[in-house]
LOSE-635528 format. One record per residue: residue number from 1; residue in one letter; x, y, z of N, C-alpha, C, O, CB in turn. Coordinates in Angstrom, 2 decimals, decimal comma. Atoms other than C-alpha are relative to their C-alpha. Glycine has a CB too. Layout:
<lumlums>
<lumlum pati="NUM" ketor="A" n_px="X" n_py="Y" n_pz="Z" ca_px="X" ca_py="Y" ca_pz="Z" c_px="X" c_py="Y" c_pz="Z" o_px="X" o_py="Y" o_pz="Z" cb_px="X" cb_py="Y" cb_pz="Z"/>
...
</lumlums>
This chain:
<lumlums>
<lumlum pati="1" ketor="X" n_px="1,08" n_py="-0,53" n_pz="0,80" ca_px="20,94" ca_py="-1,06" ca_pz="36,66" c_px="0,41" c_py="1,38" c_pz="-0,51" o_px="0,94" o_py="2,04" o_pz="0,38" cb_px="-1,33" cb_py="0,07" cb_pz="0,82"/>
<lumlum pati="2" ketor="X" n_px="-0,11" n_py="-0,83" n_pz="0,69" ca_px="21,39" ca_py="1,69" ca_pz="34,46" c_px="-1,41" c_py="0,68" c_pz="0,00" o_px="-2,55" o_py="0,22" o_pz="0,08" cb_px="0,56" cb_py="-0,46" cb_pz="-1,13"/>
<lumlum pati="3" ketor="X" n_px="1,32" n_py="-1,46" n_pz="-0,10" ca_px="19,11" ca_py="4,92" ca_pz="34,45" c_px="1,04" c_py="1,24" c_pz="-1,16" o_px="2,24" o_py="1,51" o_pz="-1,17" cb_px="-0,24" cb_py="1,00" cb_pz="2,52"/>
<lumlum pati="4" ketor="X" n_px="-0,16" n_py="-0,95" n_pz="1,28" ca_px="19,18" ca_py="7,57" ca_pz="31,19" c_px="-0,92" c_py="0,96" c_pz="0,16" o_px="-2,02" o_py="0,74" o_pz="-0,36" cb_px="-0,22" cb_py="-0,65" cb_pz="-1,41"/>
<lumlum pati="5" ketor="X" n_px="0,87" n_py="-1,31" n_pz="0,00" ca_px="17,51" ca_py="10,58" ca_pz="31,78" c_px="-0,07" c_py="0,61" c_pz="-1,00" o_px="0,99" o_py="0,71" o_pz="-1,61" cb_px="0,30" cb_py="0,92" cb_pz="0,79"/>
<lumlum pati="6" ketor="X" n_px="0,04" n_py="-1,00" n_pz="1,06" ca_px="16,30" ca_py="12,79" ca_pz="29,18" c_px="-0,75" c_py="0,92" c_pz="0,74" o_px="-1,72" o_py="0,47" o_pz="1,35" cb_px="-0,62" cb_py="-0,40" cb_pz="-1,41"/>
<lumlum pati="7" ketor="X" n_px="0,46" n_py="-1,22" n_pz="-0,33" ca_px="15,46" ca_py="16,65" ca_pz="30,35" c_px="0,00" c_py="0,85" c_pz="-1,24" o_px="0,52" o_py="0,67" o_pz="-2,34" cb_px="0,79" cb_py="0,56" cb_pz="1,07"/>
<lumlum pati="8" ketor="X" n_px="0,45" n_py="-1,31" n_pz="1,04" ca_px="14,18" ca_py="19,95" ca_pz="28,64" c_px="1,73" c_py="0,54" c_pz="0,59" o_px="2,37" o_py="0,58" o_pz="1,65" cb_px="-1,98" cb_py="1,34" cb_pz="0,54"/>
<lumlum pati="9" ketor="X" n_px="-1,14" n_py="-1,22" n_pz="-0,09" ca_px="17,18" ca_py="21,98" ca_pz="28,13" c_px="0,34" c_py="1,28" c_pz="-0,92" o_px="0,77" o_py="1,18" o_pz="-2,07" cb_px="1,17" cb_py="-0,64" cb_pz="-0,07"/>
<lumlum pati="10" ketor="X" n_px="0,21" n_py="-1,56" n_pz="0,58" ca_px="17,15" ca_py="25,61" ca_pz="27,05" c_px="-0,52" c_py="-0,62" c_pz="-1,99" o_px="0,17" o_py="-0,79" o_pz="-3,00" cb_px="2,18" cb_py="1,30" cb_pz="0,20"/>
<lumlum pati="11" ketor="X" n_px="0,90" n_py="0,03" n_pz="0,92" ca_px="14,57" ca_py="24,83" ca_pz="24,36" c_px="0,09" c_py="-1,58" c_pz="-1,08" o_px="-0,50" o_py="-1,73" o_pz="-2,14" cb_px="0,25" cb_py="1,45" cb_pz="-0,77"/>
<lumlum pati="12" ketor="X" n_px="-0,56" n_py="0,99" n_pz="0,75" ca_px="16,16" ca_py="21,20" ca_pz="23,21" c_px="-0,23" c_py="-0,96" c_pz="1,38" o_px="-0,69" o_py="-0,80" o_pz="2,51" cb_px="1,67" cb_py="0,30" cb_pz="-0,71"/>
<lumlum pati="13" ketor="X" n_px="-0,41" n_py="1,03" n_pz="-0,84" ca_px="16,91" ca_py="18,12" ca_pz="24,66" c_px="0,96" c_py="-0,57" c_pz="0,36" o_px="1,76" o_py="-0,85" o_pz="-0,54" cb_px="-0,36" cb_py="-0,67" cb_pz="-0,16"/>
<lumlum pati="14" ketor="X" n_px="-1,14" n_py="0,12" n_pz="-0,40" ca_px="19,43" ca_py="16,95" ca_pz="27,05" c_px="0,07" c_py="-1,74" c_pz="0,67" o_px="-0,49" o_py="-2,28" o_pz="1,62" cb_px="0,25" cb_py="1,30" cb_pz="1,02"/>
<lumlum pati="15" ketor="X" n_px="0,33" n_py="1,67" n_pz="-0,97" ca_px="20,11" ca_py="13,06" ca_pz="27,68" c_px="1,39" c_py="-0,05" c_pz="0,73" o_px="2,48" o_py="0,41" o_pz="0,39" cb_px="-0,25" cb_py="-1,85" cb_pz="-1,20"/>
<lumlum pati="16" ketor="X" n_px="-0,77" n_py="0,18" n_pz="-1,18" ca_px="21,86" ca_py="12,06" ca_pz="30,79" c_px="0,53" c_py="-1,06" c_pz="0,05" o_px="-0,22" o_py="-1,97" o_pz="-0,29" cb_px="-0,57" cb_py="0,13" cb_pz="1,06"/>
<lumlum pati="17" ketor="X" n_px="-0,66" n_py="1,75" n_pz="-0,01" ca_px="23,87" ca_py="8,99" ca_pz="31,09" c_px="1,49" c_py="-0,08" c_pz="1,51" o_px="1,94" o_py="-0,91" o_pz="2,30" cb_px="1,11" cb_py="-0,38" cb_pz="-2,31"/>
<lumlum pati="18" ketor="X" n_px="-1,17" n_py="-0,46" n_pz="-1,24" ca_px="26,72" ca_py="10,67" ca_pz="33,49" c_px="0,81" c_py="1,02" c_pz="-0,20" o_px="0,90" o_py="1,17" o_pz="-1,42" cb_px="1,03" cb_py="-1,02" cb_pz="0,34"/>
<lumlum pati="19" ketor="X" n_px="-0,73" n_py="-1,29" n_pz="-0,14" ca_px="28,83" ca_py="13,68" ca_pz="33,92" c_px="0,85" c_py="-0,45" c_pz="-0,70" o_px="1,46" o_py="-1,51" o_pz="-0,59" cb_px="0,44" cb_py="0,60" cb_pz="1,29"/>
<lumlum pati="20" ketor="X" n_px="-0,56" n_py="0,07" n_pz="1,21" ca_px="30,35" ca_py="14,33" ca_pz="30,88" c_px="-0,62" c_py="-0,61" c_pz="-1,19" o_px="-0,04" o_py="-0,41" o_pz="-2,26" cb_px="1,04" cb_py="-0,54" cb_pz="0,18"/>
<lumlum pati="21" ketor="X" n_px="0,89" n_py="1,09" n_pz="0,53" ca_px="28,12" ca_py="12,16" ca_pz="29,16" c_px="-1,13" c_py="0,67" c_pz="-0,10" o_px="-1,88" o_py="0,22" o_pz="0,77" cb_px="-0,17" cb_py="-1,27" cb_pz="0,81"/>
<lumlum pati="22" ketor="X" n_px="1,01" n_py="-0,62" n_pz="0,04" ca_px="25,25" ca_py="14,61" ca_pz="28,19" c_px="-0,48" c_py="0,85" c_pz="-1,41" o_px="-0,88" o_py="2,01" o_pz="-1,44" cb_px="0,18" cb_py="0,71" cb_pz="1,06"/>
<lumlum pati="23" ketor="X" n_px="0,39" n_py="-0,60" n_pz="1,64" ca_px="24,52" ca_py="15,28" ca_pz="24,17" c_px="-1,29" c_py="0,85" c_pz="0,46" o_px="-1,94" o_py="0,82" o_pz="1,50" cb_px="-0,50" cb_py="-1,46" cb_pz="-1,45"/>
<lumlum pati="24" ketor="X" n_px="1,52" n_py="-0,76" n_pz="-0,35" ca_px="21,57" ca_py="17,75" ca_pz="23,69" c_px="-0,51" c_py="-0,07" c_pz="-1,67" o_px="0,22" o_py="0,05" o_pz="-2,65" cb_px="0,14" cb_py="2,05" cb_pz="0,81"/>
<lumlum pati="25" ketor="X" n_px="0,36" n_py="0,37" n_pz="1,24" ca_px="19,52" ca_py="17,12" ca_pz="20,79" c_px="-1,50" c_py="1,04" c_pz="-0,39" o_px="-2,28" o_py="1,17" o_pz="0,55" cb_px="-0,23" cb_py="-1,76" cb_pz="0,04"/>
<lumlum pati="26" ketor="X" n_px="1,13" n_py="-0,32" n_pz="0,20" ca_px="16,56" ca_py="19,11" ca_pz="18,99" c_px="-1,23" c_py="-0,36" c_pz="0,04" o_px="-2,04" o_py="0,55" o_pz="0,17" cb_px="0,06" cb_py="0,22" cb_pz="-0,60"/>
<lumlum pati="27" ketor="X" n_px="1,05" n_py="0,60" n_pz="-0,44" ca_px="13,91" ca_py="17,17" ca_pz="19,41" c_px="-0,13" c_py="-1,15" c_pz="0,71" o_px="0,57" o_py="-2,05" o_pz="0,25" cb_px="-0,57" cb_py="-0,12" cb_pz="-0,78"/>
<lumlum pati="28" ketor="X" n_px="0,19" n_py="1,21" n_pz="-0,45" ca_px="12,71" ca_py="14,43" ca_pz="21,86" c_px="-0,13" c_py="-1,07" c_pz="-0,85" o_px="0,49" o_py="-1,98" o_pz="-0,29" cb_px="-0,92" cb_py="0,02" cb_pz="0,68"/>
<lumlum pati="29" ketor="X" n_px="-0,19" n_py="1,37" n_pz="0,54" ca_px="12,38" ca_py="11,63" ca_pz="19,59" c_px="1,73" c_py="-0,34" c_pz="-0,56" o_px="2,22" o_py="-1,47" o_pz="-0,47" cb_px="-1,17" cb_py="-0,10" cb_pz="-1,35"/>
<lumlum pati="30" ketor="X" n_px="-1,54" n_py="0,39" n_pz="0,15" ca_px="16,32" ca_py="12,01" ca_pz="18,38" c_px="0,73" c_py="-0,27" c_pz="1,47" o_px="1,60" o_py="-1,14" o_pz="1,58" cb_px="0,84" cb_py="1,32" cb_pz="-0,81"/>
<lumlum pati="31" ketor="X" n_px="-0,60" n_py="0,45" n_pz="-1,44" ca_px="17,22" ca_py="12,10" ca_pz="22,39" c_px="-0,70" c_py="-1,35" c_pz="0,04" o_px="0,09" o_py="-2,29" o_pz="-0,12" cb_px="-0,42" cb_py="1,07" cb_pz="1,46"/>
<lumlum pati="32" ketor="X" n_px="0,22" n_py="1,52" n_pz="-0,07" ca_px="15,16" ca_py="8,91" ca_pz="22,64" c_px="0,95" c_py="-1,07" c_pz="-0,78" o_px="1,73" o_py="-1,94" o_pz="-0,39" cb_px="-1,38" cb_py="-0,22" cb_pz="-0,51"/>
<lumlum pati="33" ketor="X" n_px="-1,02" n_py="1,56" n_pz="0,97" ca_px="16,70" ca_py="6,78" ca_pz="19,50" c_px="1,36" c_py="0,49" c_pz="1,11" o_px="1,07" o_py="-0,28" o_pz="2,03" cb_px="0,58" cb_py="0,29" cb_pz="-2,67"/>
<lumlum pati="34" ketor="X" n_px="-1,01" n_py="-0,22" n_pz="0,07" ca_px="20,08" ca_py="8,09" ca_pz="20,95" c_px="0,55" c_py="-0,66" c_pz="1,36" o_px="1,66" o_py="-1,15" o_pz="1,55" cb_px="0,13" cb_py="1,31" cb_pz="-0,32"/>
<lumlum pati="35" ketor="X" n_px="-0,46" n_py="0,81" n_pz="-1,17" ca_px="19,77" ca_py="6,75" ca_pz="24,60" c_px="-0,82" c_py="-1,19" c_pz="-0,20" o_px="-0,83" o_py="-1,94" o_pz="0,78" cb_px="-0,20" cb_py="0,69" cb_pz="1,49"/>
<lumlum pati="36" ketor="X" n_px="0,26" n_py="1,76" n_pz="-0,33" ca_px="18,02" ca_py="3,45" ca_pz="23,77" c_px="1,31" c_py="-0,28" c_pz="-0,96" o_px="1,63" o_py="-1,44" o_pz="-0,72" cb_px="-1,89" cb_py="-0,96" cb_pz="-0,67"/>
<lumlum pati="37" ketor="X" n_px="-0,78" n_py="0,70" n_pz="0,46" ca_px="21,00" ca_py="3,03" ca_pz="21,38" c_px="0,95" c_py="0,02" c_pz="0,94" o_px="1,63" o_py="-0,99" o_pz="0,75" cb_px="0,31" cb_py="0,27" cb_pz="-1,18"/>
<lumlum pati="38" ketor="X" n_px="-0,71" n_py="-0,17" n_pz="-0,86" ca_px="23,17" ca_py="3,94" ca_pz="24,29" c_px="-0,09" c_py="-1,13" c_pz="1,05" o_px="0,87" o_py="-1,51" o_pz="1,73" cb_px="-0,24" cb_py="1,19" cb_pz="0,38"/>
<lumlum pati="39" ketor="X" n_px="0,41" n_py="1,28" n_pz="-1,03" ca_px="21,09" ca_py="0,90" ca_pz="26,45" c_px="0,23" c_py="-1,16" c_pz="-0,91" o_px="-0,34" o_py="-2,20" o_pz="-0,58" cb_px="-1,73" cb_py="-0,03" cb_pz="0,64"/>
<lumlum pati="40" ketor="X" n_px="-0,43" n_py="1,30" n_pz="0,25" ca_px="22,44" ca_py="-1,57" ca_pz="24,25" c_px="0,39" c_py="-0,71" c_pz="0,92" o_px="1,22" o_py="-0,28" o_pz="1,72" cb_px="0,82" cb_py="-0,06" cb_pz="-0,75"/>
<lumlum pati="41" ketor="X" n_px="-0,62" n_py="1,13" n_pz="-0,48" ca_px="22,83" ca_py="-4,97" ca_pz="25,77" c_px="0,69" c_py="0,59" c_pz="1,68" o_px="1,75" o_py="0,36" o_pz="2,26" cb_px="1,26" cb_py="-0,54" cb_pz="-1,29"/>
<lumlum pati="42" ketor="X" n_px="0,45" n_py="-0,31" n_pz="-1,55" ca_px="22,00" ca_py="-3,35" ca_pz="29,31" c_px="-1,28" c_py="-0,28" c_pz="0,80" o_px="-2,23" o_py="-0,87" o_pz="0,29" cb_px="0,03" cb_py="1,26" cb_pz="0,15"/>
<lumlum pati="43" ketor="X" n_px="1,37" n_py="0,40" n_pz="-1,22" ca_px="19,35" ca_py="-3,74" ca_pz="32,19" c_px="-0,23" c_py="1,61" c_pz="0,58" o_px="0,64" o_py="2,20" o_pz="1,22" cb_px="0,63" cb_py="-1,39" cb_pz="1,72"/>
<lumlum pati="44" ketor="X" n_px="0,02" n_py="-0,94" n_pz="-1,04" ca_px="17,65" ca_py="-0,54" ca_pz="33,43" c_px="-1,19" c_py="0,78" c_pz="-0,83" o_px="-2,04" o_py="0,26" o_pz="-1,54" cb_px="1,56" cb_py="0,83" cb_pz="0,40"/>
<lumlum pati="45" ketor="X" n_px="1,12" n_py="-0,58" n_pz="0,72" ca_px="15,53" ca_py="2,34" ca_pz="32,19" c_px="0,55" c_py="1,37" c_pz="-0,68" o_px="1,62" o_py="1,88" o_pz="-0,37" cb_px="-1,27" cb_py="0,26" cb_pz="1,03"/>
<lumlum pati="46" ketor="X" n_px="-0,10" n_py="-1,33" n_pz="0,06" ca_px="15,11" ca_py="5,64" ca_pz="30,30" c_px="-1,02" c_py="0,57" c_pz="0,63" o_px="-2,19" o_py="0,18" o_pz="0,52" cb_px="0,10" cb_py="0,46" cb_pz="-1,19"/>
<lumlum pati="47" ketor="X" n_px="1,33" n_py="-0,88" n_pz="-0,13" ca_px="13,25" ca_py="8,31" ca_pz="31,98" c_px="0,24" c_py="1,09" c_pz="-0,45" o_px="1,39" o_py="1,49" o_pz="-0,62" cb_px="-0,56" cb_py="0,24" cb_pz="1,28"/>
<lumlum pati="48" ketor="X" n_px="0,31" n_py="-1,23" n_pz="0,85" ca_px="11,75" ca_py="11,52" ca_pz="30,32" c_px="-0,61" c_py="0,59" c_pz="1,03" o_px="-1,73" o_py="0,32" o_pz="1,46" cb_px="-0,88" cb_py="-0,12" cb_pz="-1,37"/>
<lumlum pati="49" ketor="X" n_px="0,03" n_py="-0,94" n_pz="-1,14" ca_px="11,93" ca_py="13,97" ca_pz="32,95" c_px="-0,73" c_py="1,29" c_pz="-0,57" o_px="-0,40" o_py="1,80" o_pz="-1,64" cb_px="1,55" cb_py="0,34" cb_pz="0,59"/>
<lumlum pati="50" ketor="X" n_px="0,28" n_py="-1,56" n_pz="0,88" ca_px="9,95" ca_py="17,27" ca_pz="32,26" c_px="0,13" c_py="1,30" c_pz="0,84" o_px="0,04" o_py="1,08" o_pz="2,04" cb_px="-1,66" cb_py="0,11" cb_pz="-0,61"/>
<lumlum pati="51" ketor="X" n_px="-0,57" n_py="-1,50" n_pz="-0,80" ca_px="10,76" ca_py="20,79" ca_pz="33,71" c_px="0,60" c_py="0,01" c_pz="0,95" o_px="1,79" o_py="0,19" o_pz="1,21" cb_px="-0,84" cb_py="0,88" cb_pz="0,47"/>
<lumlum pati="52" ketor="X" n_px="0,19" n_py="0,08" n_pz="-1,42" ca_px="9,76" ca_py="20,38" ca_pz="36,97" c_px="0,50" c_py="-1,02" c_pz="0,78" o_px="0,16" o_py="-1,13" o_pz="1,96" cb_px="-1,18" cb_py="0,02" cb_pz="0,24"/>
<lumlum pati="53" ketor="X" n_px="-0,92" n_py="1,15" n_pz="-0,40" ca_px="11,91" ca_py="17,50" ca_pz="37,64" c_px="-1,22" c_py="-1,58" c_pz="0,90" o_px="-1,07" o_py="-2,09" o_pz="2,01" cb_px="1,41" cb_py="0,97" cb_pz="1,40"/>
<lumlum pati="54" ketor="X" n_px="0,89" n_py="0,34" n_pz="-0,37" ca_px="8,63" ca_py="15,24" ca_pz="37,72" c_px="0,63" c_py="-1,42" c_pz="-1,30" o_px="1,19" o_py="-1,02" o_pz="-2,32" cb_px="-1,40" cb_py="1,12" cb_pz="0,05"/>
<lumlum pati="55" ketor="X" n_px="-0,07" n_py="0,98" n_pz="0,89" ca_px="9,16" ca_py="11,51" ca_pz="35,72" c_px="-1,74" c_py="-0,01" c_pz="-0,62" o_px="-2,80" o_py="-0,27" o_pz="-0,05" cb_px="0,64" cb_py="-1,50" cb_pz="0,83"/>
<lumlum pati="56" ketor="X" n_px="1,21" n_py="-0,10" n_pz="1,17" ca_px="6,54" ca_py="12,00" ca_pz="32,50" c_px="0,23" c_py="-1,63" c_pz="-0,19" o_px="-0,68" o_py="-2,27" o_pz="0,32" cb_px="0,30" cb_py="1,22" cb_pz="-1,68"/>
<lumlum pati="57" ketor="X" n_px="-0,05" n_py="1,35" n_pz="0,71" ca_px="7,63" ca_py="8,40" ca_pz="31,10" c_px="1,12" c_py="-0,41" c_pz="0,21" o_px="2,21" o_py="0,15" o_pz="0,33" cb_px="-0,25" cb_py="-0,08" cb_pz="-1,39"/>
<lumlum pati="58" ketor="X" n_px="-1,13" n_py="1,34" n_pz="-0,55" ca_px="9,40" ca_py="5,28" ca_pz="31,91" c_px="0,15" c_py="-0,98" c_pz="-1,55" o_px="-0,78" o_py="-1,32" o_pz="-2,28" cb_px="-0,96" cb_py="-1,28" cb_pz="1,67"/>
<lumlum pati="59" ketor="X" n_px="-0,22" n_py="1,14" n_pz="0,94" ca_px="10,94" ca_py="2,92" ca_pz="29,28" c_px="0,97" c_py="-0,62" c_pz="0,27" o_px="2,16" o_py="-0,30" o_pz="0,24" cb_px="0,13" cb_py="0,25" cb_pz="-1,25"/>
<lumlum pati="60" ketor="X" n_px="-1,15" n_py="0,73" n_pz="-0,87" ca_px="12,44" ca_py="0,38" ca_pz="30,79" c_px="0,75" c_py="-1,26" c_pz="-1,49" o_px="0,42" o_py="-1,44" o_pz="-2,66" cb_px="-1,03" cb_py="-1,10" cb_pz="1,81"/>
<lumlum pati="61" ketor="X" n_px="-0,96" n_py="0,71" n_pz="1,21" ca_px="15,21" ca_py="-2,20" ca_pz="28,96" c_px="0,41" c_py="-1,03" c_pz="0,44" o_px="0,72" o_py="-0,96" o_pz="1,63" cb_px="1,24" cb_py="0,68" cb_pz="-0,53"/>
<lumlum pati="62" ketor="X" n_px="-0,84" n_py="1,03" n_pz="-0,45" ca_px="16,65" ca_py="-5,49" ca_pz="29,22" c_px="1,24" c_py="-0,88" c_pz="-1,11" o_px="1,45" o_py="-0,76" o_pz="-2,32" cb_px="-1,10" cb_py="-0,98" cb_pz="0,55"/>
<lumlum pati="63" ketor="X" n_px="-0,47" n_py="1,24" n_pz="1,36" ca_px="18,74" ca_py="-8,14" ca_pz="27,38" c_px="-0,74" c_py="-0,74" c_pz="-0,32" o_px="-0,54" o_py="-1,18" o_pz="-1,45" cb_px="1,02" cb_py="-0,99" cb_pz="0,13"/>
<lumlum pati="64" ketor="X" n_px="1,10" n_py="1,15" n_pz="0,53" ca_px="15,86" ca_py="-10,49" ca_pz="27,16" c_px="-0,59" c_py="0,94" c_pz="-0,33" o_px="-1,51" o_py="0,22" o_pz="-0,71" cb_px="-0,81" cb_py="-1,15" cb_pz="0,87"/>
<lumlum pati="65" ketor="X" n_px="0,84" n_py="-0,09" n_pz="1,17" ca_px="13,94" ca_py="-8,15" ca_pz="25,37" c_px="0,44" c_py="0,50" c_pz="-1,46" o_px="-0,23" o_py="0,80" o_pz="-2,45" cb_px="-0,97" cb_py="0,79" cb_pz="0,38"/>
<lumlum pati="66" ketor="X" n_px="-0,55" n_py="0,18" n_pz="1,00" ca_px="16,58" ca_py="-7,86" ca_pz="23,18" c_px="0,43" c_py="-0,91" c_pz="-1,59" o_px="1,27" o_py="-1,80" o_pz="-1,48" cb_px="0,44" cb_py="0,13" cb_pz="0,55"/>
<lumlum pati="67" ketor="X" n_px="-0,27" n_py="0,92" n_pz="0,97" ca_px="16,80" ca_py="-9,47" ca_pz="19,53" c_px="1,41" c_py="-0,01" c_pz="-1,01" o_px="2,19" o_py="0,93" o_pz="-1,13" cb_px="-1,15" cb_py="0,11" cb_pz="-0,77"/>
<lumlum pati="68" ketor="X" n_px="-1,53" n_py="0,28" n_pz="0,67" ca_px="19,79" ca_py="-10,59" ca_pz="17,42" c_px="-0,71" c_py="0,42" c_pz="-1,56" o_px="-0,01" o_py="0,40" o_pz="-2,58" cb_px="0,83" cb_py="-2,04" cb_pz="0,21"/>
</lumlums>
């Protein structure tokens, strides 16, 4: 299972996927498109972590809810 974190990072956004593996983007909706395109044709989730290291939102992923 795969897990994608997205955190606040000094005033932007930082998605997580693995060390080394950590773009930071200006706004939360470009970190979103950027790790569901990253969950291609995977099983697992993104979470949207906020400050306080508290899970705000879950969006979970599969191949079956994937379309061709």
């Amino acid at each position: 299972m795969t897990i994608i974190e997205i955190r606040a990072f000094r005033n932007a956004w930082q998605v997580y996927e693995s060390v080394g593996v950590q773009p930071v983007f200006l706004n939360q909706e470009d970190a979103i498109s950027y790790a569901e395109g990253r969950a291609c044709f995977r099983c697992g989730e993104i979470r949207i972590v906020d400050p306080g290291g508290a899970v705000k939102r879950i969006i979970p992923f599969n191949e079956a809810d994937r379309r061709l």
